[in-house]
Each structure stands twice: as structure tokens, then as C-alpha cells.
N, C-alpha and C positions, 0 to 999 in steps of 0.2 A: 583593380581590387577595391573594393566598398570599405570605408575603412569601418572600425566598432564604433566611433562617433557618429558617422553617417547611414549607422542600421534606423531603419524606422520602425519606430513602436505605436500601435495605438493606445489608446487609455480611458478603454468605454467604463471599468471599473471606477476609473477615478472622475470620468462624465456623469454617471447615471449614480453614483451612491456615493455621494458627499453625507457627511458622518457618519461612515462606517471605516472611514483610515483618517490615519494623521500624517503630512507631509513627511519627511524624514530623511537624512542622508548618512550613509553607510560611514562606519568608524574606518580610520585610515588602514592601509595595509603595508608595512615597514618595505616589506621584500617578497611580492609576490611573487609564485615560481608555480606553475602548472603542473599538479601531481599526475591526475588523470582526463583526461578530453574526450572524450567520446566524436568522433568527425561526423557516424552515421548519422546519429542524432542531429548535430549542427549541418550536415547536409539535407536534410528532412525539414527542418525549421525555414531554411534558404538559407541560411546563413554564411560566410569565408571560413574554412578552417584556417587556414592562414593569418586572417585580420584577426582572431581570436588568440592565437598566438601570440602576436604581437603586443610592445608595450599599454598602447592603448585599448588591446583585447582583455589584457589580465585585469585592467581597471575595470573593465563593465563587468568580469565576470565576478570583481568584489563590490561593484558598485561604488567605486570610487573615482571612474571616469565614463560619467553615461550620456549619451545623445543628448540633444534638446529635443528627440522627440519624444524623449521617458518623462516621467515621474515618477521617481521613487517615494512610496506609501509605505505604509504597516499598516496593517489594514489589523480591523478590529472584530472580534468574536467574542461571546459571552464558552460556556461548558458545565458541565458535568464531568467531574474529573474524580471518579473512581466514585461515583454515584452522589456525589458531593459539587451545589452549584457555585462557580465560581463568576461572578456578572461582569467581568471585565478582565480575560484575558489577551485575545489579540497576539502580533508578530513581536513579540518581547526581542527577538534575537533572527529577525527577518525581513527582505523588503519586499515588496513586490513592485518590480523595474517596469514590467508593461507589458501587453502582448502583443506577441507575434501571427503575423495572416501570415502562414507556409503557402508554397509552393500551391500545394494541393485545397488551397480557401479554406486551410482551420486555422481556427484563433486556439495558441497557445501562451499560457502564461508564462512569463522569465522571473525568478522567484530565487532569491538569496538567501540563506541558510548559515547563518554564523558571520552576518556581516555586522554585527554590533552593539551595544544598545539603546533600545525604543523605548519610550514614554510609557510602556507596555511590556517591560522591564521585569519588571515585582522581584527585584532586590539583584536578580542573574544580572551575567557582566555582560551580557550577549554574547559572546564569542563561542563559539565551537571546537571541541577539540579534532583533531584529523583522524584518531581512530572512529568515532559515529558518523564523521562524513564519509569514509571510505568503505562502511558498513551500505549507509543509506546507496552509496554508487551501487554498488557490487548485490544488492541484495533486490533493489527496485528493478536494475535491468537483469538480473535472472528473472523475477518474475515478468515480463514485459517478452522472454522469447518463452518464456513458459504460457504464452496468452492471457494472461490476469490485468484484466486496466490497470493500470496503475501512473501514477510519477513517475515522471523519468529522472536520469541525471546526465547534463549536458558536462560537467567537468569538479574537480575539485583542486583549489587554488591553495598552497598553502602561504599561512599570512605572513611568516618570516618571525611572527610573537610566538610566546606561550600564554596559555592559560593554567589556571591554578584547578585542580579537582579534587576529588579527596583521595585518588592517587599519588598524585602531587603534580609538578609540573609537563605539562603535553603540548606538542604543537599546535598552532591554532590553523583552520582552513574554513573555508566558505566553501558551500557546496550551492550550484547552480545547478535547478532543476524546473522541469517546466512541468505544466501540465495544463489540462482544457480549462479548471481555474481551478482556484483556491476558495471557493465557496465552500463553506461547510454548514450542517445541523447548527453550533455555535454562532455561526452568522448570523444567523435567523434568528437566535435564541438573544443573541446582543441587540438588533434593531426591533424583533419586540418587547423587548423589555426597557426601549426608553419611552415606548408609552406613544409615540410618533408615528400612526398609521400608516400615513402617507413616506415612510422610511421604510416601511414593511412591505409595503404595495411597492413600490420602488426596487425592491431587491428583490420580491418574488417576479416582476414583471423582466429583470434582470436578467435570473435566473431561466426561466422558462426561453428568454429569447437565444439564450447560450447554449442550454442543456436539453429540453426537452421542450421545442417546439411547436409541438402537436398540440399541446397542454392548450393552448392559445386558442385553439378551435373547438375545447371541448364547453359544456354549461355552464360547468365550475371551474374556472382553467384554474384557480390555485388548489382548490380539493384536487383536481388530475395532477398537479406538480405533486401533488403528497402521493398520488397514487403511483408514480410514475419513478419516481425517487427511492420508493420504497422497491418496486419493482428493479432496479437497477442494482442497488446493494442487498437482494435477496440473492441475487443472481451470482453478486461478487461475493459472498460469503461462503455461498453453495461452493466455488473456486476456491476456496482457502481449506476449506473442509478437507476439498477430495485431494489437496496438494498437499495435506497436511503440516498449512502455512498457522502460524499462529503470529498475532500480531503485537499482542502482547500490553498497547495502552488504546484499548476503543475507548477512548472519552469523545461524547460527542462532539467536539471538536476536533475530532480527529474523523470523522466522518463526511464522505464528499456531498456535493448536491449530484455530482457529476456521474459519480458508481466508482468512482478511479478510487484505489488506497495508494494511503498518503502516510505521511509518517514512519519512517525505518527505524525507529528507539530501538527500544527494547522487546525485537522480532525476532521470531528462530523457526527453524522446523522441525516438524517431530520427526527422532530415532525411533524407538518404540512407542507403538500405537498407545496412548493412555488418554482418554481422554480428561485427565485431572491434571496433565501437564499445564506447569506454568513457568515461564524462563524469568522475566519479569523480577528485577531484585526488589521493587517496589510493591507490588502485587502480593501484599502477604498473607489477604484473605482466598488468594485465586478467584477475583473476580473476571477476570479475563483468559479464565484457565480456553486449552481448545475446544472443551466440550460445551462451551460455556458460549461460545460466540454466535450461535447463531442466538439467542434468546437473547444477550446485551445488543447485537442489533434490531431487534424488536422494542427493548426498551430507547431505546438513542433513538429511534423514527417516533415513539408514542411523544418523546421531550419536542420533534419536528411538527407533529401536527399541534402540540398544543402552542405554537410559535405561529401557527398559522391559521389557529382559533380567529381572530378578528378580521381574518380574509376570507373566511370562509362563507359564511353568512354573521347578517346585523346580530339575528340571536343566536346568542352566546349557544342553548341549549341545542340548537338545530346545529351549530355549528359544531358542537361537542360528539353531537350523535352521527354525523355523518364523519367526524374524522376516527371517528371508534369505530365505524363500519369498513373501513378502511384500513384502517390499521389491522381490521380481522382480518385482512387478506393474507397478510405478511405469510403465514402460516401455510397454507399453501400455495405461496410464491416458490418460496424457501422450500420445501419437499419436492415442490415439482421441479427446482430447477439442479437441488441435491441428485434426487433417483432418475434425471437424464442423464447427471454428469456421472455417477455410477454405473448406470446402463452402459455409455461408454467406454469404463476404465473397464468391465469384466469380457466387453465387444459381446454383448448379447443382442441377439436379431430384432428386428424393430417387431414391436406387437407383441413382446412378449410381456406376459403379466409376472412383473420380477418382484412382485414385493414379498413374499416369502423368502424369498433368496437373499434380499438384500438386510431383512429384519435380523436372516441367521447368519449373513457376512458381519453384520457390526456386533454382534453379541460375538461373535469366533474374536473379531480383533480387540473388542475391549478386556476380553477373556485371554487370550493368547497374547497380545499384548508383539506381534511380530514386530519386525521394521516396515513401517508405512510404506516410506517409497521402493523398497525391496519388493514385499509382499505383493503388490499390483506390476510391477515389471517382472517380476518372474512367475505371473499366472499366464502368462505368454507361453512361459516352456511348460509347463501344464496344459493349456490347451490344447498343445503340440505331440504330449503326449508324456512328459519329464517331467514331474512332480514334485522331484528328489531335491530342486533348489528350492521348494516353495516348504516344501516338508521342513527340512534345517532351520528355517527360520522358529520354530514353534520348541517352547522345552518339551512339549510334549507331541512330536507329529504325527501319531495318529489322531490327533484331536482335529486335524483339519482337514482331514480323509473324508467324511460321512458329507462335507459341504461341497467337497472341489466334486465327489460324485455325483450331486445335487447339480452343479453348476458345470459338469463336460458336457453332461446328458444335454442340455439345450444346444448343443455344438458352435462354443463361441469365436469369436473370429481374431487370432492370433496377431495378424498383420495389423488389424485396425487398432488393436491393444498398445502393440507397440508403438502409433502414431499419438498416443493421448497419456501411455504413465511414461513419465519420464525416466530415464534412469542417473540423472545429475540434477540434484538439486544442493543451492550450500549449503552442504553439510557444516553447521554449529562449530565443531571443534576444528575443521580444514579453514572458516571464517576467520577463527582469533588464532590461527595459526599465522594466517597470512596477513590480516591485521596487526600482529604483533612482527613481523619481519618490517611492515613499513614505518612502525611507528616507534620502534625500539633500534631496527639497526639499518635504518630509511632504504629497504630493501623490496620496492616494488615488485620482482618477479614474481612472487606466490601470489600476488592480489590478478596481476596479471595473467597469469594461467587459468586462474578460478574466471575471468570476465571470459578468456577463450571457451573455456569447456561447457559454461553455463551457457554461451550464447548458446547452442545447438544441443538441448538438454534431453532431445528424442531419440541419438545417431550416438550410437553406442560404437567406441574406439577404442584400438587397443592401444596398449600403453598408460592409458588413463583408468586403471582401475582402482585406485587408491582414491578418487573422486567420488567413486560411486558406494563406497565401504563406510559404515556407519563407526562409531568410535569403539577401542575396544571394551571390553568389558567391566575393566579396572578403570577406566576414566571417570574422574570426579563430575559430580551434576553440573548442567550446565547452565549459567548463571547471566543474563546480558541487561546492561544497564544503557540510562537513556541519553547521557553527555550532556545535561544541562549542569 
């Protein structure tokens, strides 16, 4: 057995972008104790589940007992945090351990979440409470068999401390997650903003060799990283849309180079279709509301190319005019890659010209206001021929009669419908149901259940119909906040 001292890390982050992290080592952990472990995952990295188990497992996965091949960083980001620029954010209450070359030749990063605090701090104690780590587990790998890029989570450790919130006192965990890296928009936004070219050139030439290496071959390879970046989280949004994920804090730094989403704060999914939903207890202008997201990710890439204004070309103006020609894309990235994944969800035949159809489906659901992930799993039994569950969803069901006729007549494809809407996603209030069993009466089964059900969110089972039921009618709104 390889022991977790004996894992090997490389550290091309920490080779190739000196001043963009600060050294750093993880704050102690009294009484470590393995809440949740994911094996798939640590078999997929290469990794022992066993060595990880172990005493000197639970240390690397707090970061308190890590190889000589690591170096633990905090790596450093500037942002826009609620349209407001903040020029030196960075892993306040995170490290980054090093990355992993899998099995299969991808470099994943090993990335700590509540192991402390960093010089990047800004007043927080670092630590994490184990209700947002257990969010971030359960909520990353639903989206991850739902197909959505994203972070993953390799396990959550709890620390044996508490923390203080304005709850009051919570146990504290470190959440271990990986992903292709931790690059963000804010990256970018912190190494051009010390003014240091060859720091910016450094991290774009970083970037493109990690993320998007075609960019390398192109005239302008960092104009094509903007192009190519932006095409990536056009695509991943268009996925949030039709999943009716809402994320809840797009600050750009919260935005990948990569297209993966990052950050489980303060996320939920929509019950009823509105697109003025906002879960967010910080969020009180609804700038991050769901209908709101694809145009905050067009603003967050406009803050990306001007971060890569003095890569682009010498003149500024030339530089300016070609990342604005670029940035025009965004707009039909984003549409084209929306009205595919629609196309999908309703299983209409290829070649068909659906934009009609699809102009009077979103005015039907902002209007009727159904259950999202209802409403597209049971146009299935609609196409089949059974209307009557799609009808119940609406106060009014003949308001949705004069579209579903509009949309048989094409004769959509039932089977393939059912291969793309899910019928389990975390439902919001089954989350803090099961988050409040582990962290009130340290009672992992419900969290438990919900990682089973969610893994296979296509394969509709009996017995699990309470998973797929939205809340009932009398339940209070629902409110999620971020654990800092």
C-alpha cells in the first residue's frame, strides 16, 4: 500500500507562477474523523482508499500531514464581488496541496477548503463549518452525474473544533476537492493589476497549456484563450439554465479559466420556474438572481478580457477592439448552446427550426411558473400520450394545452427526453433536512441517501418518490447562506 506521505504531487502552479501564492501551512486539526470519502473519485485520481483512511490519510486530507512532494500555497486572486472590485482576495481559508497526474494523464488539483487561516484572511478565522462542507460534497457530485463540469469532492474530515457563526457554535470540517485547477477570471484580474507583464504572460501562457491548448496555435493565442474561455462557460451556463441550477455568488472569482463551476455557497435549485429567484441571504439586490446569469457571465468575461488587454496587442486601442469583438460572441455562444440543450430536454428531431416553440416554452414557464425539474420530466408522459401530469403542474392547465399541441405535432422523442431531464435533483429543503440530521444530531444517513439517489439522477425508482417531490406549499422560502 503507498502510504499519503508517499503520494506524489507535482507543482507546476507553484513552478510556473511565483507571485501569484503565498507558502502556507494548514491550521492544526485536534481530532480528525472522516465524515464522508468518496473512493470513486480517490480511485479515479490513482489514489489508496485505504492509505486515505488512515492516520496519516486524515492529515493530507487536512493538510496537516503532506508529502515532500507537495507544497502547500494560497494562491492569490483579485474579484468583483457583487459588481464591487476587491484587489486582493485570494484562499483566505484554503490551500492548494498540488496536483495530481491520474491514471488516465489528467493533472487534477488537491485543494483544501476550511483548513485555516491565510495571510488572505481579511479578518475570517478560516475555518469552515461542516454544514457548507457537506452542502459543497452533496451538491458538486449531484451535479458531476448530472454531466455539468464542475469540482468535485474527494471527502470531508471533520476537525474535532468548532467555529463560531452567527448561529452560534458548529463543528468545523475541511472539505477536500479537486479539480482541473483553480484558475479563475480573479487570477487574472490580481496579476494584471500589479502592473507586472511578464506575470500576466506567465499565467496566460499557464493557463492555455493546462486548459485550452489549441489557443497556442492560434495568431493571437491569448485573444483565443479569451475566446475559448468564454466559449467554455457560455456552454456551462447554458447547463445551469436548463438544470435550473442557480449558483447563487458569480463573483468573478468564482469563475473558472477551466469552464468547471466552483464554489457550492450559497446554491440551490429552482422549485418553481421564476426567473427572479434568488436563494442567496446576501444577494439583496438579486444580482445573481437565475435569470440573471447568463448576462453576469458576459459581464465577469468583459472584467477577463480587460485583464488581458496588455497581452493582446502593444496598442491598447487595438487591443481594446479586438477583445470587444470577442466578447460580441458571447451572445451567440450562449443561445446556441441554450436552444441545443433545449432541443434536447423537449427530444425534438434534429433540423428542426424550434425557435418559435422554444420563445413560447419560456414565456409558458415564466408565466405559469411550473416545477422546472417536474415540468421537463413529465413531458415525457406527454409525448407518450398522458398530459395529465404535466397539466397538474400549472394553476391554470389549460394555459399549457395550446404549446404541448404546438410541440406533439413535431413528434418528439420520449425515450431520449428521458435520457437528459433528470428526475432527482437536491431538492433545497430534502438538503437542510439532511444537512440538519448531520450536523444537529450527527446523523449521516439522510445525507447519505440523497449522494445514493443523486448519483443515478436519470433511473427513476421506486420507493424514492419523496426525492423527486418539491416542497409543499406551506413551506417557508428558501434561504442558503455562504459559511464564511
Amino acid at each position: 500500500m503507498t502510504t499519503a506521505t508517499e503520494i506524489a504531487f507535482e507543482n507546476t502552479f507553484v513552478r510556473d507562477l511565483e507571485g501569484l501564492y503565498l507558502p502556507w501551512e494548514a491550521a492544526p486539526a485536534p481530532e480528525p474523523r472522516l465524515v464522508l470519502f468518496n473512493e470513486a473519485l480517490a480511485a479515479e485520481l490513482g489514489l489508496d482508499p485505504a492509505a486515505l483512511r488512515t492516520p496519516e490519510g486524515l492529515g493530507l486530507l487536512t493538510g496537516t500531514v503532506v508529502p515532500e512532494s507537495a507544497t502547500t500555497v494560497a494562491q492569490a486572486y483579485a474579484g468583483h464581488q457583487f459588481g464591487n472590485y476587491s484587489p486582493r482576495l485570494g484562499d483566505g481559508r484554503a490551500l492548494l496541496v498540488g496536483e495530481l497526474v491520474t491514471p488516465s494523464g489528467e493533472r487534477r488539483d488537491l485543494h483544501l477548503k476550511g483548513s485555516g487561516r491565510t495571510p488572505f484572511a481579511r479578518g475570517g478565522d478560516g475555518k469552515a463549518p461542516l454544514g457548507p462542507m457537506l452542502r459543497e460534497y452533496l451538491v458538486s457530485e449531484a451535479m458531476h452525474a448530472l454531466g455539468v463540469p464542475s469540482t468535485r469532492s474527494l471527502a470531508v474530515v471533520a476537525t474535532g473544533e468548532h467555529v463560531m457563526r452567527d448561529r452560534g457554535p458548529e463543528p468545523g470540517a475541511v472539505l477536500a476537492r479537486t479539480a482541473s485547477s483553480h484558475l479563475r477570471v480573479g487570477t487574472f484580474q490580481f496579476a494584471a493589476a500589479t502592473g507586472e507583464i511578464d506575470v500576466l504572460r506567465r499565467l496566460a501562457e499557464h493557463a492555455i497549456a493546462r486548459h485550452h491548448p489549441g489557443a497556442a496555435d492560434a495568431e493571437r493565442p491569448y485573444l483565443e484563450l479569451f475566446r475559448r474561455v468564454l466559449g467554455v462557460q457560455a456552454e456551462l451556463v447554458a447547463r445551469w439554465m436548463q438544470l435550473g441550477f442557480v449558483h447563487g455568488v458569480m463573483n468573478t472569482d468564482n469563475m473558472t479559466i477551466s469552464g468547471e463551476t466552483i464554489d457550492y455557497g450559497p446554491c440551490a435549485f429552482l422549485d418553481a420556474h421564476d426567473p427572479a429567484t434568488v436563494f442567496s441571504s446576501i444577494d439583496h439586490g438579486g444580482r445573481y438572481a437565475y435569470g440573471n446569469q447568463p448576462g453576469i457571465a458576459q459581464w465577469n468575461l468583459a472584467r477577463f478580457g480587460e485583464a488581458l488587454i496588455p497581452l493582446i496587442d502593444d496598442d491598447s486601442d487595438e487591443a481594446i477592439r479586438l477583445a470587444t469583438e470577442v466578447l460580441g460572441e458571447f451572445a451567440d455562444c450562449y443561445l446556441a448552446a441554450r436552444d441545443e440543450g433545449y432541443r434536447a430536454k423537449l427530444g425534438l428531431p434534429a433540423g428542426l427550426a424550434a425557435g418559435p416553440l422554444l420563445e413560447d416554452l419560456a414565456t409558458l414557464l415564466a408565466d405559469g411558473r411550473p416545477d422546472h425539474t417536474l415540468f421537463f420530466r413529465r413531458l415525457a408522459d406527454a409525448a407518450r400520450g398522458d398530459a395529465g401530469p404535466v397539466r397538474e403542474l400549472f394553476d391554470d392547465p389549460s394555459a399549457v394545452d395550446g404549446w404541448l399541441a404546438s410541440w406533439r405535432a413535431v413528434e418528439p422523442d420520449a425515450a431520449a427526453m428521458d435520457r437528459i431531464n433528470p428526475v432527482y435533483v437536491p431538492r433545497n429543503h430534502l438538503v437542510e433536512e439532511a444537512l440538519g440530521a448531520a450536523v444537529v444530531d450527527d446523523d449521516l444517513e439522510p445525507v447519505q441517501w440523497m449522494l445514493q439517489v443523486l448519483s443515478h439522477p436519470y433511473d427513476e425508482r421506486e420507493g424514492y418518490e419523496r426525492y423527486a417531490r418539491p416542497p409543499g406549499d406551506d413551506a417557508p422560502p428558501f434561504v442558503t447562506f455562504c459559511g464564511t
